[in-house]
C-alpha positions in Angstrom: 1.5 -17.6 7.1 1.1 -19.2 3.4 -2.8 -19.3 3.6 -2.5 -15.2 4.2 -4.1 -13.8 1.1 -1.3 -10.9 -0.1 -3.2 -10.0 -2.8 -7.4 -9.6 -3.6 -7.3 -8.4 0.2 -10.9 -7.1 0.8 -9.8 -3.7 1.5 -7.8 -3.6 -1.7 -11.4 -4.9 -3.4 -13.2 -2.4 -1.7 -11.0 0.5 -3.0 -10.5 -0.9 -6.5 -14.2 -0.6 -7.1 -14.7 2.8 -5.8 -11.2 3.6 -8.3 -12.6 2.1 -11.3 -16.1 3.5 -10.2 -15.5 7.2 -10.3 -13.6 6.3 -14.1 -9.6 6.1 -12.6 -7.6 3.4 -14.5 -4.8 1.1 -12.8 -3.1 -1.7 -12.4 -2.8 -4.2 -9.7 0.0 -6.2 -7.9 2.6 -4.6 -10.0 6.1 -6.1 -9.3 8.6 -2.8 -7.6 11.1 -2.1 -10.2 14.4 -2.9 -9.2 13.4 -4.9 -6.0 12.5 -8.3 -6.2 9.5 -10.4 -4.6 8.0 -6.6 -3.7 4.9 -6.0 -5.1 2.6 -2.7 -5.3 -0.9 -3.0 -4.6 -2.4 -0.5 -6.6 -0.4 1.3 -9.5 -0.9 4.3 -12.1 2.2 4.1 -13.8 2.3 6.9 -16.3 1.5 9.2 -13.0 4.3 6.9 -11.0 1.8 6.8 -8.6 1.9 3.6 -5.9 -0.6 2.8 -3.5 -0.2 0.2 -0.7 -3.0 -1.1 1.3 -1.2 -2.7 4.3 -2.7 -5.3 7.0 -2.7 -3.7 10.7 -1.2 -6.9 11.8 1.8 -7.6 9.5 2.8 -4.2 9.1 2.4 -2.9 12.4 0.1 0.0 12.6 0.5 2.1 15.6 -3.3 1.6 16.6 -4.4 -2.1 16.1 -1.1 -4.2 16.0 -1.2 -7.4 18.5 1.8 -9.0 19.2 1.7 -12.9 19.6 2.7 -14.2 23.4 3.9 -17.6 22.0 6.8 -17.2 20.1 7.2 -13.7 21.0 10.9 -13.0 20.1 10.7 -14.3 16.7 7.2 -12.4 15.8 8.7 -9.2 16.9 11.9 -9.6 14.4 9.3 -10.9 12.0 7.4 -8.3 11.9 10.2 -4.9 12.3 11.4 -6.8 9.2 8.2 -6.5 7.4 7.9 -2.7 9.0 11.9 -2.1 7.1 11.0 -3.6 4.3 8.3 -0.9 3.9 10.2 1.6 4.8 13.0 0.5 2.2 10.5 -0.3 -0.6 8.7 3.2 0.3 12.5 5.3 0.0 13.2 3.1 -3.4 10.5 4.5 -5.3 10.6 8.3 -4.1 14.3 8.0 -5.0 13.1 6.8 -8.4 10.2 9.7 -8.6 7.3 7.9 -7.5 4.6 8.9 -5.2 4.0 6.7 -2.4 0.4 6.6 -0.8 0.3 4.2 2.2 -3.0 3.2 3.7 -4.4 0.8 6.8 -6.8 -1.7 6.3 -8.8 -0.5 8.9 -9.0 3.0 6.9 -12.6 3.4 5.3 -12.5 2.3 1.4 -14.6 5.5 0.6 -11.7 7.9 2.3 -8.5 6.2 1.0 -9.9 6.2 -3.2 -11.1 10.1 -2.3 -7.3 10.8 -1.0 -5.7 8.4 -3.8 -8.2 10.4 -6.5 -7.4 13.6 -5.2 -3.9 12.9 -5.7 -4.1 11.1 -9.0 -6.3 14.1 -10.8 -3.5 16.7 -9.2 -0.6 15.0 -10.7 -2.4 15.1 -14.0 -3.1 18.4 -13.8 0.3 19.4 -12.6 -0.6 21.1 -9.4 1.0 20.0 -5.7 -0.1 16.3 -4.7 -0.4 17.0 -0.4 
């Protein structure tokens, strides 16, 4: 589990560049305030915007998530941990005002930075973000 890359993922590359491409500022692997060892994947603080590019595998998406034969009991309390922890990191920042844009990997680059754009440029115009 060490050698898993948590950051620089290539679906958080891929996104990143179609961001900074179409001229949207942000910052990267920004620690959650207020709950430690919890980082954000992509961030636009003045907007309070979070975006979170998670693996299919370690956070369970409903379509692609395997779950390991050997060692079975402790993978699945492994991994509804990781699935809480979301869920408790996601609740933290709407509680705090952010808004919390959760992708799949297997979601294409182009669509997530269209949907994360979309909602970036209606925040700064003040109009509904859904």
């Amino acid at each position: 589990m060490s050698r898993q890359n948590s950051r620089d993922t290539a679906p958080e590359v891929a996104v990143r560049r179609l961001l900074h491409a179409s001229g949207l500022r942000y910052r990267v692997n920004v620690p959650v305030p207020g709950l430690p060892r919890r980082t954000i994947d992509i961030v636009f603080p003045k907007a309070k915007i979070a975006v979170f590019l998670d693996g299919c595998f370690w956070h369970g998406c409903p379509q692609h998530a395997t779950h390991p034969k050997a060692n079975a009991e402790w993978w699945r309390a492994k991994l509804d941990k990781n699935m809480a922890r979301d869920r408790e990191t996601t609740a933290h920042l709407e509680a705090d005002g952010w808004i919390v844009l959760r992708f799949w990997e297997h979601e294409s680059p182009e669509v997530v930075a269209l949907s994360v754009a979309r909602v970036k440029r209606a925040v700064a115009l003040g109009l509904p973000h859904d």
